[in-house]
Every structure is written in structure tokens, then in C-alpha cells.
Backbone bond lengths (Angstrom), bond angles and torsions (degrees), N, CA, C in turn:
res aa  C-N    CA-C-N  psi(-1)  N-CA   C-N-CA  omega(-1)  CA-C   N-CA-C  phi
1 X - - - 1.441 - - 1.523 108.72 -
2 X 1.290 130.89 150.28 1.549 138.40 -145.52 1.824 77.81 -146.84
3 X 1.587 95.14 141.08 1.655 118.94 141.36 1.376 115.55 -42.01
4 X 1.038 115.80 164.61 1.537 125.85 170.47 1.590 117.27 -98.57
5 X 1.057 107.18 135.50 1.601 112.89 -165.15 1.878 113.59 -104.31
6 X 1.437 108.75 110.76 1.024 124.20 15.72 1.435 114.90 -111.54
7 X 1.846 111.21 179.81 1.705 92.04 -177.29 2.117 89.16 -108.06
8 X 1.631 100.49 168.33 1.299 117.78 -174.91 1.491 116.36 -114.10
9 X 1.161 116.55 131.04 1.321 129.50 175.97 1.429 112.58 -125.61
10 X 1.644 123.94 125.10 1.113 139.61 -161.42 1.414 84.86 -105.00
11 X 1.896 123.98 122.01 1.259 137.11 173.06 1.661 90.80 -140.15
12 X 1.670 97.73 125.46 1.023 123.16 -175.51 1.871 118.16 39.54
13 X 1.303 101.26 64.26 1.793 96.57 -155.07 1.001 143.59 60.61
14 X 1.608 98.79 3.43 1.734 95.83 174.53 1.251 110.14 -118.49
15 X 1.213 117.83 145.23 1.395 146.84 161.15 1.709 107.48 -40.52
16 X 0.990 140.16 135.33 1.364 140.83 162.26 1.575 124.73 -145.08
17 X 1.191 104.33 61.42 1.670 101.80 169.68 1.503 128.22 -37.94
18 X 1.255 100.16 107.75 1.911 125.05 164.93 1.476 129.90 -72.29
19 X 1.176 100.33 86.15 1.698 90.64 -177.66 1.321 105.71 -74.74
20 X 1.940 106.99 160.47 0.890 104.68 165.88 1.502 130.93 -89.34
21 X 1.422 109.06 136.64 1.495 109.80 176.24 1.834 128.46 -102.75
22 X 1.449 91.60 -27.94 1.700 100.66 175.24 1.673 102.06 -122.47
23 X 1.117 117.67 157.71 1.756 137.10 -164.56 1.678 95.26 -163.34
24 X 1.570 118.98 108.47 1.150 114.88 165.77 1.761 98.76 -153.48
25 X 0.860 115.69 168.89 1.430 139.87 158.99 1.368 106.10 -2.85
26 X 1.240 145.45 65.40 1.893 143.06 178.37 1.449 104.29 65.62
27 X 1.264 108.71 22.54 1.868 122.38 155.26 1.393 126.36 -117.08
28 X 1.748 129.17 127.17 1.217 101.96 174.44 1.918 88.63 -134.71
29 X 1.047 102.61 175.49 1.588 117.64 174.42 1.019 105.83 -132.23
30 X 1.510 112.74 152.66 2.066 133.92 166.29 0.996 112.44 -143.78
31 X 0.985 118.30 114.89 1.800 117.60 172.75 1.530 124.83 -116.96
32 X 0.986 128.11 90.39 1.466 132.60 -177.19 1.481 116.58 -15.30
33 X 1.299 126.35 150.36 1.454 139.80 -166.74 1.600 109.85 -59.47
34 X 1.624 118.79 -34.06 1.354 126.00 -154.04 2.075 89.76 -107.13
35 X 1.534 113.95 -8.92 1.430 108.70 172.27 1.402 106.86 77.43
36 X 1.408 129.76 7.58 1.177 129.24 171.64 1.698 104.42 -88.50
37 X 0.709 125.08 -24.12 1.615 123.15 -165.58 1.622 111.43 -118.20
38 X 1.264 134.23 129.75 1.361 139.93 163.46 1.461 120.56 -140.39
39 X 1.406 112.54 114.68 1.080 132.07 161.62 1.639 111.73 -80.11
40 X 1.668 112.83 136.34 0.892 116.98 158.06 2.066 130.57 -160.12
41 X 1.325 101.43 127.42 1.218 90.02 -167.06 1.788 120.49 -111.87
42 X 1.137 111.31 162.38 1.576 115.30 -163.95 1.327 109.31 -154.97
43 X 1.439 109.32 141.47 1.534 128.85 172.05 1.725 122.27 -116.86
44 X 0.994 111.79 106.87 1.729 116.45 165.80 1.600 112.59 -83.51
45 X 1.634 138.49 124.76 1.117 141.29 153.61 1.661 108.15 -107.60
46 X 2.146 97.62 130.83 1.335 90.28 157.38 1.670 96.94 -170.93
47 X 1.427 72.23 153.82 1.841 103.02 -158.67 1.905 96.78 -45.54
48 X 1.134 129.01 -28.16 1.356 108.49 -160.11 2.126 103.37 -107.68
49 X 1.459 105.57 -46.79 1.363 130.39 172.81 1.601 110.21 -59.85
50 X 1.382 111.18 -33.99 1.505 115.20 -163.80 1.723 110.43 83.00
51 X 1.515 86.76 -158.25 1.758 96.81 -171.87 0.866 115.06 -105.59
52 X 1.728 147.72 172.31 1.388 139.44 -136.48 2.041 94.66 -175.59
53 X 0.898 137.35 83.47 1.490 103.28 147.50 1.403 131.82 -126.29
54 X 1.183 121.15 175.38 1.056 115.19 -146.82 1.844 108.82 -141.77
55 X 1.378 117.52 125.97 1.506 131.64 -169.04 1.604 96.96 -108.98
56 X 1.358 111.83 119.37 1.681 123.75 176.45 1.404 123.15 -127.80
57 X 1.254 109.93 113.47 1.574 102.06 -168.28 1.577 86.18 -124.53
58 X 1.609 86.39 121.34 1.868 94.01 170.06 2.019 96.61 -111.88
59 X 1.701 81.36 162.62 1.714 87.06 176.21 1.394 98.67 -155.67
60 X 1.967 115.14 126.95 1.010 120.57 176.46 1.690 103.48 -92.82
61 X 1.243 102.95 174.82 1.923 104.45 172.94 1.747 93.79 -159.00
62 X 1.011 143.99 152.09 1.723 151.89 140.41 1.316 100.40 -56.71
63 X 1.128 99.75 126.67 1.424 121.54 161.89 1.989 122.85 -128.36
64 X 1.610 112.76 144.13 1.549 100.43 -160.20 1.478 81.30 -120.46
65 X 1.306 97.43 136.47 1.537 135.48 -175.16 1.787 103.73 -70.92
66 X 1.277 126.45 150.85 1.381 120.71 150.81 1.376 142.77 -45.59
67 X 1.588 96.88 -15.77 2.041 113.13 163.24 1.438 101.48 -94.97
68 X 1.294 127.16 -1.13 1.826 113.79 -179.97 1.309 99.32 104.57
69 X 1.290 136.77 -31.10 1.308 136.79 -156.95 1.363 105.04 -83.19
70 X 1.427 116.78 125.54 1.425 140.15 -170.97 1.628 110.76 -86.73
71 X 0.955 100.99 116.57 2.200 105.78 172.93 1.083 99.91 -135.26
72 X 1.326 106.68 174.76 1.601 130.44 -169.31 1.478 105.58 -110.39
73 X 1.474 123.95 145.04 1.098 145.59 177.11 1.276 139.77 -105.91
74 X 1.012 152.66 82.96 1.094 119.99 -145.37 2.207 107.40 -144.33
75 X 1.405 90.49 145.36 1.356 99.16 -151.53 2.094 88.75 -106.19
76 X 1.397 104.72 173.08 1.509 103.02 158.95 1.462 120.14 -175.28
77 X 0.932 108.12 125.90 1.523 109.68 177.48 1.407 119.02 -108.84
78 X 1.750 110.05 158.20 1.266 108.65 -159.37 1.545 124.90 -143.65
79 X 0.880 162.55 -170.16 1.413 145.79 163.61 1.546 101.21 -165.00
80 X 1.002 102.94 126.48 1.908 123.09 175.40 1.313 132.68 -91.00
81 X 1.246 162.75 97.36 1.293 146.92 174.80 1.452 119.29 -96.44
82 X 1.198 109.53 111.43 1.625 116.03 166.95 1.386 110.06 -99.93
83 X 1.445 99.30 141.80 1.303 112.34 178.27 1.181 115.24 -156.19
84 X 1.430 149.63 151.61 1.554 158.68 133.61 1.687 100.81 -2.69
85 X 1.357 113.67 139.72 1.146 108.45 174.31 1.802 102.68 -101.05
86 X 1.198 120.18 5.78 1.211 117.79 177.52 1.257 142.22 -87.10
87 X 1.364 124.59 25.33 1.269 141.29 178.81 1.696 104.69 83.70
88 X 1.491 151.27 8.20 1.337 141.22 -150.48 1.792 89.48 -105.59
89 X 1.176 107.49 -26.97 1.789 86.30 166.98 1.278 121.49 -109.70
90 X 0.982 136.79 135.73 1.712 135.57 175.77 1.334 101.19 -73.18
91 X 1.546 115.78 172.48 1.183 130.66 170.08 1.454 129.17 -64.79
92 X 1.858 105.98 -34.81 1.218 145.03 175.69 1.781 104.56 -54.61
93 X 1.347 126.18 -64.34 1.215 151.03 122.98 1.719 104.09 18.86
94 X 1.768 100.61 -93.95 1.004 131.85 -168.24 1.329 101.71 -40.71
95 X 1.561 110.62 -61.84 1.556 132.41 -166.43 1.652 101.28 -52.16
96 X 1.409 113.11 -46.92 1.430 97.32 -174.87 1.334 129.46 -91.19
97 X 1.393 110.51 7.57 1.365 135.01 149.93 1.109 134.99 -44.95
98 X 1.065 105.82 -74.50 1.278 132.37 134.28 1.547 132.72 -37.32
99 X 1.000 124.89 -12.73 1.667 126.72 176.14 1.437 97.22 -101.86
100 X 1.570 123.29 -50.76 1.232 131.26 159.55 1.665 130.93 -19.94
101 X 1.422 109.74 -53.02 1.317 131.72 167.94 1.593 120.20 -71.88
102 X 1.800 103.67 -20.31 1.174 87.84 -160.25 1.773 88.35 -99.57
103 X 1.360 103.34 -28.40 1.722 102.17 -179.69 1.902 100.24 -53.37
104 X 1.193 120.96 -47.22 1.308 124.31 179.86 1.241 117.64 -27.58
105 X 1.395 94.80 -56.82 2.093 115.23 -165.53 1.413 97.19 -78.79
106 X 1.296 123.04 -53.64 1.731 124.97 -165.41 1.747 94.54 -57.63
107 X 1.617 123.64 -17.86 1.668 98.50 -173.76 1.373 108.50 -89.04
108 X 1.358 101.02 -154.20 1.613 106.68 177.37 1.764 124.55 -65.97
109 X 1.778 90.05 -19.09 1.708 76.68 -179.13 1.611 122.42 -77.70
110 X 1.514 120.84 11.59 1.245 118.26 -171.38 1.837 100.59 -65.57
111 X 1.711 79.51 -47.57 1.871 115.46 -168.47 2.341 89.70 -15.94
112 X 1.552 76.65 -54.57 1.340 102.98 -162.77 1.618 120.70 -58.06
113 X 1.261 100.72 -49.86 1.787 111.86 -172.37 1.520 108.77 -89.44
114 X 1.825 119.79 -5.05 1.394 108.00 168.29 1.679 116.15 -76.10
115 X 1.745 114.59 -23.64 1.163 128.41 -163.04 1.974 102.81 -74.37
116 X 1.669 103.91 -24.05 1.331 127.36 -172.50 1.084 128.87 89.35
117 X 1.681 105.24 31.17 1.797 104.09 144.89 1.284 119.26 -70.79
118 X 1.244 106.24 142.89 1.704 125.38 154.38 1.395 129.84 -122.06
């Protein structure tokens, strides 16, 4: 079973439709129309390590140098889930785990722990 194409990510209020570009084996890719943005997500299963997947949102932007000269930048954030591959957590579980972490980061203390408090 595959994501739906394309998927949307709201960055800074905006809407950004990801098409998909790669479809393989518990891998998929999206990369926004303008090539600045790629989402991509992936799953590892194994019998001894457990299961692993993984949500990646990269974002390029141009940036102009102090000689004029224009390059690309590019930042990315990511979020991981490990877990038992043996059925002891549900998805349900997982999900609010995960919502937990993410209410965490979306408040003010991110402001805080990107600068490198802990």
C-alpha cells in the first residue's frame, strides 16, 4: 500500500504539494514542483533490532554569498520511530507518541533546544 500522491505539508502556512517521485519497497519520495522541498519516508524491519521508520523533510532556499555568488542551502528535519517488531505496541500507541513529541517541538521549547539548550 503507497501514500497518496501528492502528500501536503503546511510550512509556515503554506500548503506545499509533494509529488511523488520514488515508490520502492517501504520507501517513498515527494518533492515539491519548484525542487526546493523533499519529503521522504522509509521503513526498515528486522527480526533482532526491530522496526525503524523514518519521516524526512529536507528544504533547499538560494542564498547570496558576500561576493554576490548565489548557492543553495539546505536544512532538514526528521523524526524516527523505533520500536519492537513484535506486535507489543499498536499503532494507536505509537500515534500518541508521537503526537506527544510533536506537540513538544511545535511549542516554544524547540525555540530553545535548536539554539542548544538541554
Amino acid at each position: 500500500m503507497a501514500l497518496s500522491d501528492p502528500q501536503v505539508i503546511s510550512i509556515n502556512a503554506v500548503a506545499v504539494n509533494h509529488a511523488r517521485t520514488d515508490l520502492a519497497k517501504n520507501k517513498g519520495s515527494f518533492v515539491s514542483a519548484d525542487g526546493l522541498s523533499e519529503l521522504t519516508i522509509s521503513s526498515t524491519f528486522n527480526a533482532k533490532t526491530g522496526a525503524s521508520t523514518l519521516v524526512r523533510l529536507d528544504q533547499k532556499k538560494p542564498v547570496t554569498g558576500a561576493t554576490g555568488v548565489v548557492s543553495i542551502s539546505k536544512a532538514s528535519v526528521w523524526f524516527v520511530c523505533r520500536r519492537p517488531d513484535n506486535g507489543t505496541w499498536s499503532s494507536a500507541e505509537l500515534s500518541k507518541l508521537a503526537e506527544g513529541l510533536s506537540d513538544y517541538i511545535s511549542s516554544a521549547n524547540f525555540s530553545r533546544i535548536i539554539v542548544g539548550e538541554a
